[in-house]
LODO-691470 format. One record per residue (C-alpha): z, y, x. Coordinates in steps of 0.001 Angstrom, whole numbers, plus 500000, padded with zeros to 6 digits. Each point is the difference from the previous one (the first is absolute). Last residue first. Layout:
% LODO-691470
ZYX/...
% end
This chain:
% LODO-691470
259070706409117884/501040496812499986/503636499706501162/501501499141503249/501997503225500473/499041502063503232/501113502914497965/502770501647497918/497881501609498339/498103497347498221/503228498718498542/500909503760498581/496190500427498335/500692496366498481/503024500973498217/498676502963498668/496956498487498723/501865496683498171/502439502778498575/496708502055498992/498232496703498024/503518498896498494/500998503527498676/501754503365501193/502957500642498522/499846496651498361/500035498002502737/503858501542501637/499411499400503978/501961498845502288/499222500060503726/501565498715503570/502353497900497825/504491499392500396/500534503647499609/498896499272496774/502843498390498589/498876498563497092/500682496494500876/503136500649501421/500888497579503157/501714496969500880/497038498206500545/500005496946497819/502598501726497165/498388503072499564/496383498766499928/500755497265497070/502260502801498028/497077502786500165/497706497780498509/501719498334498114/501434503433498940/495902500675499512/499364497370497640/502978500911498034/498612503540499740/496147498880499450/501490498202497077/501795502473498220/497476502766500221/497381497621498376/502304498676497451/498040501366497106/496264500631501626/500004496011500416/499294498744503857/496502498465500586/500017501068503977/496936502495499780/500259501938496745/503603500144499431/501217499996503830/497593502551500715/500608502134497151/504089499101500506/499680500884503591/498107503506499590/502353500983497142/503108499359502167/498793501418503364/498676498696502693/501614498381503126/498087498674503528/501876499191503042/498096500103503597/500753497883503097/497458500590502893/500909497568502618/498464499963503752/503348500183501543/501154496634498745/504369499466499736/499988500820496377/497489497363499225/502015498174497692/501810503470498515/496641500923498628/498248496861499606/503272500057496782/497387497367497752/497875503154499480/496202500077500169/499010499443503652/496780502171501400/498403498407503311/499223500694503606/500033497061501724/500786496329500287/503735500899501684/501273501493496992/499010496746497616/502134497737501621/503402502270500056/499268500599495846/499704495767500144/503555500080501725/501762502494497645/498051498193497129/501748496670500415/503604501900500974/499207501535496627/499212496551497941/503266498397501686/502100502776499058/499083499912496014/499877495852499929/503655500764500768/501487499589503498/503628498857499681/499517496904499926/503231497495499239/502511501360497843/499524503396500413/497134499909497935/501788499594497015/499543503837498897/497842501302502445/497104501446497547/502391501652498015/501170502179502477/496371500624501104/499392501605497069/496666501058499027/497906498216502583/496442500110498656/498176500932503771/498029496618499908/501017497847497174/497102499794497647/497264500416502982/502065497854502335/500059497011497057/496146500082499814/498882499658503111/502549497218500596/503025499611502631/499370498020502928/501476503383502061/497056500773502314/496749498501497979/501601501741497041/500544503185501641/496767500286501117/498656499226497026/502242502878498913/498572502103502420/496329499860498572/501111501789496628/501257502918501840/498494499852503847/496903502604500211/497578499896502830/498593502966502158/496799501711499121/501817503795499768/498186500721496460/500629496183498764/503867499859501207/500529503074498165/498646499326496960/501539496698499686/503848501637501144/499342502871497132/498963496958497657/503421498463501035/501734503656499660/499337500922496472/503021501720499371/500725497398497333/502534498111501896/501667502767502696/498469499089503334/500587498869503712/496922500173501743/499899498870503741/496835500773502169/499598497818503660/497988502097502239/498508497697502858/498110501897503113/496246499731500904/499059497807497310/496145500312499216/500909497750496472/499061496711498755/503359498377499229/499380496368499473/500411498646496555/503254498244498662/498766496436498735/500902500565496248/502514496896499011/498803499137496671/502095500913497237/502393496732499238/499344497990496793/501512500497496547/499242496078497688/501810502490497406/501947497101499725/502156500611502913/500919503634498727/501155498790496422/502110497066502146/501597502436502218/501030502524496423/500908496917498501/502750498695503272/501199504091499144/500571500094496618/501302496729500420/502363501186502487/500932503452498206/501060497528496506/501990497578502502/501789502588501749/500959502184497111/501598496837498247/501774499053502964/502106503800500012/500558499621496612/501394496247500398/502148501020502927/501367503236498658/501176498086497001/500896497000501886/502520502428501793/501125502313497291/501940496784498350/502285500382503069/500700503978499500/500503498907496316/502905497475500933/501663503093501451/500647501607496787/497656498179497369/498986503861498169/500287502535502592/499583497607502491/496613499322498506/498678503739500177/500979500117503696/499049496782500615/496476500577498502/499092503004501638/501278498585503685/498001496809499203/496566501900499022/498649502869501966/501992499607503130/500520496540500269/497359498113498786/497167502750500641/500338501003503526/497950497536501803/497461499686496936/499779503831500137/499447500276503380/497666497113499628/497780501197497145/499993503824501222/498958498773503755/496862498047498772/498703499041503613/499102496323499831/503754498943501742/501448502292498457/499207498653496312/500687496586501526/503767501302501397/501011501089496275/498031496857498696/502722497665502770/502934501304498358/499476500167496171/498242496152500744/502819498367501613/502824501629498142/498773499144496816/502054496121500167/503069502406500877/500092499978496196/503542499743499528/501379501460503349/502367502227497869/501003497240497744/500397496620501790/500542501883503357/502759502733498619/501025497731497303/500866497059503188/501669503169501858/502207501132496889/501392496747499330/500702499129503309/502172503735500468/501349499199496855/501604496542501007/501497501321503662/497879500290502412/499204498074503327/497597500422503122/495999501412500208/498568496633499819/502067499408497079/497567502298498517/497177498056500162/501871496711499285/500981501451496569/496631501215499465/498673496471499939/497606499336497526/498533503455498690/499968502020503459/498968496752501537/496960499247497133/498675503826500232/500082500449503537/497849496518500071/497687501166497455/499730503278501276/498936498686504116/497069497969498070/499113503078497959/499567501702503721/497672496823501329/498160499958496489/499670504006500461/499134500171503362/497426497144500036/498050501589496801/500394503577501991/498387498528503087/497212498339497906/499465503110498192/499507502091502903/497460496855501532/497547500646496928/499990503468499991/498182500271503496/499811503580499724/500161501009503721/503264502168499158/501013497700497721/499959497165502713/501857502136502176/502981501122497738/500525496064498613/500439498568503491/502300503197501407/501845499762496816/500324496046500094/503056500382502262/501648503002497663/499845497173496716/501727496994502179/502712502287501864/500925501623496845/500002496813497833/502281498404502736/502398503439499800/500178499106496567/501868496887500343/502452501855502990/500123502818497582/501546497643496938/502689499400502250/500801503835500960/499392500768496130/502971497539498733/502196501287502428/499631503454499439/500719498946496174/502911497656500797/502136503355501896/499024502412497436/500585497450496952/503614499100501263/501462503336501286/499761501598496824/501884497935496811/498326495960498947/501926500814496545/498097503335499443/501439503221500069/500093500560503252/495939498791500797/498552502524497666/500326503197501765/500306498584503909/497366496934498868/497872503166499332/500315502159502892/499819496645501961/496806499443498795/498416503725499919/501077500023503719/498683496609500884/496282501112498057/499631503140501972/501503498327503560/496908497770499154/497412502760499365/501219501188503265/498646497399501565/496430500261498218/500113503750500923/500430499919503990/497498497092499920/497556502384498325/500883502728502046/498701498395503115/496542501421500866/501888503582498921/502540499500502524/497326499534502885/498461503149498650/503132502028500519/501245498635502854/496631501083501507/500197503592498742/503778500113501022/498405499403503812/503110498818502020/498888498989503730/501106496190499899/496510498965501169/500190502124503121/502891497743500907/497927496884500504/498987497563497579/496670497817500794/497976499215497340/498558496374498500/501563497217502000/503675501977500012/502143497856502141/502506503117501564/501061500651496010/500667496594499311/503492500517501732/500685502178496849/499420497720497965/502382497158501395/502702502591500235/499602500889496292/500156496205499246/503226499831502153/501425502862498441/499363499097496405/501880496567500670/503021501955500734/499486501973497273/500444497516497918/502938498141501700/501822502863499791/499346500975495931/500808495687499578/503243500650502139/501394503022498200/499406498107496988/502450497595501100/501156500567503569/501761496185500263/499298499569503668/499065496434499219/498696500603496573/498272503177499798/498802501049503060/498983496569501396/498747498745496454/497746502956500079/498895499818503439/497989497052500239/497889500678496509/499546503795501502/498959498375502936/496940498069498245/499422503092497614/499387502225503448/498329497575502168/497487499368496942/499500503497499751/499149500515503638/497510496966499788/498354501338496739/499078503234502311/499134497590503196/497764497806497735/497788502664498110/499369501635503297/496645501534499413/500884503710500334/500641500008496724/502488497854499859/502086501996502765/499531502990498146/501564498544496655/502534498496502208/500874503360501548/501051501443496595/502488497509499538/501767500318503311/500097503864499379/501787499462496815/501995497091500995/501694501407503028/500290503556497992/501691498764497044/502296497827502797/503319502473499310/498962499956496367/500551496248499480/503569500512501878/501360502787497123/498087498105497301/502005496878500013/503555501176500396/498808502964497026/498189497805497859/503231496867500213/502478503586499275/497846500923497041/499444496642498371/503134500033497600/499479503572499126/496759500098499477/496691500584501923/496867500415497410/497303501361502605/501148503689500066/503788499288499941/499114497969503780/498037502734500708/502874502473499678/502089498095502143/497638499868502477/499273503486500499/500630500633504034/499628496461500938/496706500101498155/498616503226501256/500573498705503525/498273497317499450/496747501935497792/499859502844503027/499916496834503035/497452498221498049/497894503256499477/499707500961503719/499178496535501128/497725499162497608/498170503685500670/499570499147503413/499024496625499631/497156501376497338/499455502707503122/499043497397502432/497463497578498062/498298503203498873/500082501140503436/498148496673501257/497781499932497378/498966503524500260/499207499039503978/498239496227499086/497405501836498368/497496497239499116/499190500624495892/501515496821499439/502930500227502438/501047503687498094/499698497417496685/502275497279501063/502607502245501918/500200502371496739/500619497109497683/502856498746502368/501286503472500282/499781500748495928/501860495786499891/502714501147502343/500416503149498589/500102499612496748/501832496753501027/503043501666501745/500492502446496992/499596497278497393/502674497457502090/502460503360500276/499945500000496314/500144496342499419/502972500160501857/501853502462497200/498651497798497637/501759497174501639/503665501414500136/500910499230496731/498602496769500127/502520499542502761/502812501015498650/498832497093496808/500130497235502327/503500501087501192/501222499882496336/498799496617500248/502201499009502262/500716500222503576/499146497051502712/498254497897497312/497882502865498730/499832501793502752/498248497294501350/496660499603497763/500382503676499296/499189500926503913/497442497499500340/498100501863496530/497736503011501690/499169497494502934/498667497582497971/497575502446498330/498979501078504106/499470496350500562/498054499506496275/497905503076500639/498957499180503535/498956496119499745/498168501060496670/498042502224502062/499261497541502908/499207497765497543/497397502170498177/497287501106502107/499542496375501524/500004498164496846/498584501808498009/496799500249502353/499871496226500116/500016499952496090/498006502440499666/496969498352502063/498421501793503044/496937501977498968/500896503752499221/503445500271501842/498803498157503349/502398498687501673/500355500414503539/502432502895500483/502362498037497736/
% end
């Protein structure tokens, strides 16, 4: 993968190597969700079936803990590696294990302890109480096995071992498969042997991960790297709340389900138990089908995110065109077995009486009705974050279940009963494709609209020599309110002291650094407004955004330009990059309210109106961008040598003041 290149190589190729490794992943760790059902439905019954579907929100729980912090640390590896300090790496690597550990053994003991209340929580009745409880009881005891295993196979991938992390899981399903028919059939355990044999099988992949933590390629663990920092957790968590929230978005949607079948299901012919236990079944099969889109759409996100970046328009839509015909392709055939041969599907899964066939081939037939969206709702919410619109693809991600199907089968059930919380599936499915397809041709117009403008790049400026009677290098930061005037401060200044200016020449910089265009770092350069949003989907193959990859490319221009000279940098966080340099004089400029919108009015083309408004979303930007890449508060001054408010005493005295104090602290490379 190392060797293709993103920008030239052709889609097809790149699809192919990006994505089959995903797919690979998804459908074994899909698989591994259903083994259990496949043989506790012959060795049990279906009542058994429907224990466990009980139980699985309450794993999908512990599965969003351990990859909020698997997928934060994993992020957090990948960008501390891109800005080269292997020490912050190492102890962010350390203290997401840390606080795995911690939390998997608090969330298993808190399940043996309130079990049976979770068990009324998700829709538990009377009849599949006692299968919940023998189930649940031994799938808590290995909470934290699986927890902490699952968390270090998000590190492991990205450490570059794609292979050893999909090994583990492989091992895992593969004796899981073994075990099963052991536990339940020749020792005759029942359910008690399917809740064994899983955690069994989470043990050794645990044990597997753990053993990977002596072959580190990237870092090197030792036990300074477990030295708790809260801070650290902290951020790491906050690179993986996105996963945390799509998985609980799930337990969200199984709750409201089983609430439902629980009020309509008794007074209906097919009763309770039935729809809970064929409905969990239903969606674990469908997941293996859309588990294929998954891996397909998250392996062309790298391909599609790089080639926006450098605005080759032309190659994004060819990657999208293959994604969707190759994700439709997936629908159709979802769409033909769930209508053919539902029957077999759920025979898979052992036998029923009449109702409980009846209700499983309405469940697919109905429910699953227009599966045939699936393909594009999926892969647009992955597209949009793919080319950095975070809104568009959180909401995309979230919009068929939590905005649409649990609103319609609550206001359906009330009507149809439990037939209604069926019809709410095509529902949410055709809303939520609709969406997609009016946002992507919005979009696909928007690339063409550019292309046609017949745009070319800026020429590349050849930066010019510093001329100055260096005797020592001063390197000047300015961090800045917008509207306070501070790039024309930073011009001033650089002119009067004869030492160079790097605003609009370090993002040419930037481009020839990252392979990202002029034009795309000027629009998206410091604009993070939530990184939450910005994450969603990443987790399922990259977890550095477009946003990280453009810093870590500054970080290591900003490191370029300090050791040509004495120079004055305009923003872009120079302060915290060159935090380790002696010879830096980091200042912070602010103004006040009337002094910004005057400026911003009369200088930067914003409306009198929504002046005030603007400059303040600007600035949380701003503030939210330097926050979250150095771990510091932007207005903090204790973080600058000098601030200064403009307006007090004007652009011509600031520029004055600021160069009396540089002057005095002598032997400073600057014309005099």
């Amino acid at each position: 993968m190392k060797q293709l290149d993103l920008g030239k190589e052709k889609i097809g190729k790149l699809l192919m190597a990006f994505s089959v490794p995903c797919i690979i992943s998804l459908v074994v760790n899909a698989l591994y969700n259903i083994i259990d059902q496949i043989f506790i439905g012959w060795g049990v019954d279906y009542l058994g079936n429907g224990a466990t579907n009980i139980i699985f929100p309450i794993t999908v729980i512990c599965l969003s803990v351990a990859l909020m912090f698997g997928d934060g640390t994993s992020a957090y590896l990948s960008l501390k590696l891109g800005e080269k300090k292997k020490n912050e790496a190492e102890h962010g690597v350390g203290n997401g294990i840390i606080a795995s550990v911690i939390l998997s053994i608090i969330l298993g003991i808190t399940i043996l302890i309130f079990l049976p209340n979770l068990i009324t929580l998700f829709g538990g009745t009377d009849a599949l109480r006692q299968y919940a409880m023998d189930y649940g009881y031994i799938i808590a005891i290995g909470i934290p096995f699986m927890m902490i295993g699952t968390t270090l196979n998000s590190i492991i991938r990205a450490d570059g071992s794609p292979k050893y992390a999909m090994t583990s899981m492989i091992i895992g399903a593969i004796l899981n498969i073994i075990l099963d028919p052991i536990s339940i059939f020749v020792f005759d355990m029942g359910i008690k042997g399917a809740a064994l044999a899983t955690i069994i099988s989470q043990m050794v992949t645990f044990l597997i991960n753990v053993l990977y933590l002596k072959k580190f390629k990237s870092i090197e663990i030792t036990k300074d790297s477990f030295k708790v920092s809260f801070k650290l957790i902290k951020n790491v968590a906050m690179l993986g709340i996105s996963s945390f929230i799509t998985q609980m978005a799930i337990v969200i949607v199984i709750t409201a389900q089983n609430t439902l079948y629980n009020i309509y299901g008794a007074s209906s012919r097919f009763g309770t138990e039935i729809p809970i236990t064929v409905h969990g079944i239903v969606m674990k099969v469908n997941m293996i089908l859309i588990s294929i889109i998954i891996g397909i759409s998250a392996g062309s996100q790298p391909i599609v995110g790089y080639n926006y970046g450098a605005k080759k328009y032309d190659r994004v839509k060819q990657a999208l065109k293959y994604v969707l015909v190759l994700s439709t392709m997936v629908s159709v055939v979802s769409f033909i077995l769930f209508q053919t041969i539902p029957e077999k599907l759920i025979s898979i899964f052992g036998s029923g009486d009449e109702l409980y066939n009846e209700f499983a081939c309405l469940t697919f037939r109905i429910f699953l009705m227009l599966t045939l969206c699936n393909g594009i709702q999926i892969s647009s919410g992955i597209f949009f974050q793919a080319v950095g619109k975070p809104t568009k693809s959180a909401f995309l991600t979230l919009s068929r279940q939590i905005l649409f199907y649990i609103p319609a089968a609550i206001i359906l059930s009330k009507f149809y009963g439990i037939m209604g919380v069926l019809y709410a599936g095509p529902i949410a499915d055709g809303l939520a494709f609709l969406i997609a397809v009016i946002l992507l041709i919005l979009q696909v117009k928007k690339f063409n609209k550019i292309e046609n403008k017949n745009e070319k790049e800026e020429k590349i400026e050849n930066l010019k020599e510093e001329t100055s009677n260096e005797k020592s290098d001063l390197i000047i930061t300015i961090n800045r309110e917008y509207g306070s005037g501070g790039r024309y401060v930073g011009k001033l200044l650089a002119e009067k002291l004869g030492i160079k200016l790097y605003d609009k020449d370090l993002i040419m910089m930037v481009s020839n650094e990252s392979g990202l265009s002029a034009s795309y770092i000027e629009e998206k350069e410091q604009s993070i407004t939530d990184k939450l949003l910005s994450n969603f989907n990443s987790q399922y193959y990259n977890n550095l955004t477009n946003d990280d990859n453009l810093f870590i490319a500054e970080t290591n221009a900003i490191k370029e330009i300090a050791k040509k000279g004495s120079c004055v940098i305009v923003g872009r966080c120079a302060d915290y990059i060159l935090k380790e340099q002696e010879n830096v004089f980091k200042i912070f400029l602010y103004s006040d309210d009337e002094g910004k919108v005057k400026r911003a009015v009369n200088y930067y083309g914003l409306g009198q109106k929504n002046a005030i408004k603007e400059i303040n979303k600007i600035n949380k930007a701003r503030e939210n961008h330097y926050n979250h890449y150095t771990g510091r508060v932007w207005k903090d001054l204790d973080n600058y040598d000098f601030s200064i408010n403009v307006d007090k005493f004007g652009i011509e005295e600031t520029v004055k003041t600021i160069e009396k104090m540089v002057i005095e602290r002598g032997n400073v490379g600057v014309a005099k």
